[in-house]
C-alpha positions in Angstrom: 130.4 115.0 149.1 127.3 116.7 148.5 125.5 116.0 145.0 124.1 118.8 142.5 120.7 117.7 143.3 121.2 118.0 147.3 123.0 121.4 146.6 120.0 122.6 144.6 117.5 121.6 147.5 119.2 123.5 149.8 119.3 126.5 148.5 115.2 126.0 147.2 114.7 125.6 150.6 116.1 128.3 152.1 112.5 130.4 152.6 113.8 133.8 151.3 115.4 132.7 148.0 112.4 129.7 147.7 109.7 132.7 148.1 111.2 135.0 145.7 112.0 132.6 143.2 108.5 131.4 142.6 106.2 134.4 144.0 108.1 137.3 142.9 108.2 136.8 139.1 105.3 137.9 137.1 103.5 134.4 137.7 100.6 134.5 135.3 103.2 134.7 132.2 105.3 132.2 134.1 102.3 129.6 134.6 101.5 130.3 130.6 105.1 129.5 129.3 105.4 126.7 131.2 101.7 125.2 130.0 102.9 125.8 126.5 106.8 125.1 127.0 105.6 121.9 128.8 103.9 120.0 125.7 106.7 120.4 123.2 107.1 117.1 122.1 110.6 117.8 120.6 112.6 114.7 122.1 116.1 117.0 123.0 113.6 119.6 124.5 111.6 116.7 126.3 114.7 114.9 127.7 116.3 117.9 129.0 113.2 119.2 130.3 112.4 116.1 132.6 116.3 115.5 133.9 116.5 119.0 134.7 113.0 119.0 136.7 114.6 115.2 138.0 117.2 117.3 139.7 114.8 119.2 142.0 112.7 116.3 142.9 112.2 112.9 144.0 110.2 112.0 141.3 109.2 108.1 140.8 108.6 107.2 137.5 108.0 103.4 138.8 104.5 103.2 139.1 103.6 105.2 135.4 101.3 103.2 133.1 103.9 104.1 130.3 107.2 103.7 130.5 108.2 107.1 128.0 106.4 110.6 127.6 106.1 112.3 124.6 106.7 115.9 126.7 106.8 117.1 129.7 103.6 117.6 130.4 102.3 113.9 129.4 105.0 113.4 132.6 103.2 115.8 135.1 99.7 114.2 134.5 100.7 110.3 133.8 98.4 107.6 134.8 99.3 104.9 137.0 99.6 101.4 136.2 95.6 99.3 137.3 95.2 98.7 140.8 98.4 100.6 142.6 95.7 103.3 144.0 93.4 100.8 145.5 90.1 102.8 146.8 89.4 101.3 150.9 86.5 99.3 150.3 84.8 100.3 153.9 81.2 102.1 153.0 82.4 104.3 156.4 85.1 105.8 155.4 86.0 108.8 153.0 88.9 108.1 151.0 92.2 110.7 150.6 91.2 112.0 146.4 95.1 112.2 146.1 98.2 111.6 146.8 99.5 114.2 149.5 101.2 116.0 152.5 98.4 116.2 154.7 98.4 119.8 156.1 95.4 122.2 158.0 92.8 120.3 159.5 90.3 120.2 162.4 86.7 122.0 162.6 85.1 124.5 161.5 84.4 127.5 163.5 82.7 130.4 163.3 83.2 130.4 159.3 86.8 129.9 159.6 89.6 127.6 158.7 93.1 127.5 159.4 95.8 127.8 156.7 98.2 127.2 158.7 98.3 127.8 162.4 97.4 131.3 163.1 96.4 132.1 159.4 92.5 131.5 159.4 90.3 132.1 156.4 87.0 132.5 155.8 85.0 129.5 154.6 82.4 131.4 152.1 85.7 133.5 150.6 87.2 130.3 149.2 83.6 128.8 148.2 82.4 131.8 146.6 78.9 131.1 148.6 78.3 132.0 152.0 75.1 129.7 152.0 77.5 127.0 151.1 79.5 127.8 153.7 76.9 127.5 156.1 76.7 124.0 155.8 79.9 123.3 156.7 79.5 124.8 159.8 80.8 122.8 162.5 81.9 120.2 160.1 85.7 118.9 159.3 87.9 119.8 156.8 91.7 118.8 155.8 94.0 120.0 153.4 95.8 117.9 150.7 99.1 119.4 149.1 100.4 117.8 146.4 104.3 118.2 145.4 105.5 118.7 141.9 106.8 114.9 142.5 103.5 113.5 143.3 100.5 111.6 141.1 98.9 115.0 139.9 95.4 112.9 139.1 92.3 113.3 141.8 89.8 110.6 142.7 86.2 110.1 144.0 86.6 109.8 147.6 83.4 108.1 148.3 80.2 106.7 146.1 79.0 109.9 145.0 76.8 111.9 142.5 78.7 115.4 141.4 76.1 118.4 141.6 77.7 121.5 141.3 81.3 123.2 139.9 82.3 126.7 140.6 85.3 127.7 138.4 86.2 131.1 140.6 89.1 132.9 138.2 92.1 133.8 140.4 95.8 134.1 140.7 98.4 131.9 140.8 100.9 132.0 144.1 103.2 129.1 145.3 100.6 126.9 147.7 103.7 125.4 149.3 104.4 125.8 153.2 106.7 129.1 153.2 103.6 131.0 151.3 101.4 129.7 153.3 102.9 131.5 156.0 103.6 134.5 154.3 100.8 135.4 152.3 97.1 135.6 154.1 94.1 134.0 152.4 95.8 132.6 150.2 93.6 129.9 149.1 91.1 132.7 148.4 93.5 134.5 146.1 93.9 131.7 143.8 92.5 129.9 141.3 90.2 127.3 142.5 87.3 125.0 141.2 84.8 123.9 144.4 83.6 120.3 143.7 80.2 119.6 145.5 78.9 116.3 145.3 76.4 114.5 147.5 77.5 110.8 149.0 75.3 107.8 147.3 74.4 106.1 149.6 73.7 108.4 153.0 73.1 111.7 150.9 75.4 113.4 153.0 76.8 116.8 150.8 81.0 117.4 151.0 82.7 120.0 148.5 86.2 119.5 147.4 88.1 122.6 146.3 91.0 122.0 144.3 93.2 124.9 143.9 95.7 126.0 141.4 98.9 127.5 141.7 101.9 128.9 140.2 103.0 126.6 136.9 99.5 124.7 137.1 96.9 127.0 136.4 94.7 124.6 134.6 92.4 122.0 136.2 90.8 119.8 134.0 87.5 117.8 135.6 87.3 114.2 133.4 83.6 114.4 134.1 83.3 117.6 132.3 83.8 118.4 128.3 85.8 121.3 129.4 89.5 122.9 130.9 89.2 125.6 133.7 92.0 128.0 133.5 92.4 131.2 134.6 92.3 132.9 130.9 88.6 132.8 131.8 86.7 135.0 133.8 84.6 133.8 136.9 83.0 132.6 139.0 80.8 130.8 136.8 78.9 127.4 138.6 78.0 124.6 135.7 75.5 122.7 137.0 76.3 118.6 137.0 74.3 115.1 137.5 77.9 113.0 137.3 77.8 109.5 139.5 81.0 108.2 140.3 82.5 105.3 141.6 84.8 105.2 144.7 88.4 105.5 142.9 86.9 106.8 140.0 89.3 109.6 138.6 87.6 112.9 138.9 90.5 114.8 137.1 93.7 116.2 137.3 96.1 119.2 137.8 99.4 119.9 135.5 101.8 120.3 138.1 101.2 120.1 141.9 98.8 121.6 143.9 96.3 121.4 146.6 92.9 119.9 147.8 90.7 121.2 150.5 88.4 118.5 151.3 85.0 119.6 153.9 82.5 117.5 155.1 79.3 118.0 157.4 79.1 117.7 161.0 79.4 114.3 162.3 82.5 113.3 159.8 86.4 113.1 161.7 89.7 112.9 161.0 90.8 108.7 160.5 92.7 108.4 163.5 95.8 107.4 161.2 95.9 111.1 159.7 98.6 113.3 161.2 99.2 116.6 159.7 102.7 116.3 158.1 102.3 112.6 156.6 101.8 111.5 153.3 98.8 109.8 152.1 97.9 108.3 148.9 94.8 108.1 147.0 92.7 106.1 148.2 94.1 105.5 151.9 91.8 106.2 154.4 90.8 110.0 155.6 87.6 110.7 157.3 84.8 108.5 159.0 81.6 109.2 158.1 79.0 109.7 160.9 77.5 106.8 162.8 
């Protein structure tokens, strides 16, 4: 006999219903309510709010540094308990920043990426810099969705020194598969923070751009004394001279999300990454060159 919870996924999944609900609704005042809704520390209001948001996901609470929340929100961006995100230790290879569904990926070409298959966008649109752009220019890229279920914290992929973050002000549509098919560029419509940072020990540049959505407007870099969210205006780069460590946390978003990871020529895909798996911070995800 078919639970509430399993009843409930069904019908969230059904595209139409699943597009409407969380794209047609005025989602900037959506996204607000919930940031503020969220941190009520009331403990009926907390209770009800994470049993009612366990009935939509698959949520494990197993590997939480704390065993209770004081509100929602302290749920969404909980740290994990030392040493279940081990970073790989190999010097050759770029670590996943997150936990993910691993989705896009490949080269890119002529200034353009895939959003999905047949949905291409343009490199120096979601980087707010076509010189930027440039440099990834035959280089690889791979997209990193989180789920509202998932670790919401991001991590140094590699040895690296920060450089460079450009908050670019946006909006706030639904990053999950059935927009991504529906609504063109989207990446470039949102709200999005490009990371670049330049690899310690071979100097190689990559950029991650993490991007907001509906419900998680806010992206909050631990390296900087500062939350991005999209009440301010952009872009607007802040210069940075932030070394980090492999596995070092790098920051986190409030809700689920997505990462769009690029690196220079010469860097692939690990052979172990399949679009349509999940990976977890710190797993393997590119080799560098050579």
């Amino acid at each position: 006999m078919p639970t509430l919870r399993s009843t409930l996924a069904r019908v969230a999944q059904q595209e139409d219903i699943n597009f409407l609900l969380t794209n047609r609704i005025p989602r900037r005042l959506a996204t607000r309510f919930i940031g503020w809704f969220s941190r009520i520390e009331n403990p009926v209001v907390r209770d009800l709010s994470i049993a009612t948001w366990r009935l939509f996901t698959d949520i494990d609470l197993s590997e939480a540094r704390q065993a209770r929340f004081r509100s929602l929100h302290e749920m969404f961006i909980r740290q994990l308990k030392e040493g279940v995100r081990p970073a790989d230790p190999d010097p050759a290879i770029l670590a996943s920043p997150s936990d993910a569904i691993v989705g896009a990926h490949g080269t890119v070409e002529r200034g353009q990426v895939l959003q999905v298959k047949g949905f291409p966008y343009p490199l120096r649109d979601l980087l707010g810099d076509e010189a930027e752009a440039a440099r990834y220019e035959g280089g690889s890229y791979v997209t990193l969705r989180l789920t509202s279920a998932m670790y919401h914290r991001f991590h140094a992929p590699h040895d690296l020194r920060v450089e460079s973050v450009t908050y670019i002000s946006g909006d706030t549509w639904n990053v999950n598969p059935i927009a991504l098919k529906r609504v063109e560029r989207l990446f470039c419509k949102n709200e999005r923070a490009p990371i670049r940072a330049r690899l310690a020990d071979t100097g190689h540049a990559i950029t991650l751009v993490p991007v907001a959505a509906i419900l998680v407007a806010s992206i909050r870099l631990s390296f900087l004394d500062a939350e991005l969210d999209l009440r301010e205006a952009g872009p607007r780069r802040i210069a940075c001279d932030v070394p980090l460590r492999k596995g070092e946390e790098m920051g986190w978003f409030q809700h689920g999300s997505t990462i769009v990871v690029f690196a220079p020529p010469g860097f692939c895909l690990h052979e172990g990454v399949r679009e349509g798996d999940t990976i977890r911070a710190g797993q393997a995800l590119m080799r560098l060159p050579g």
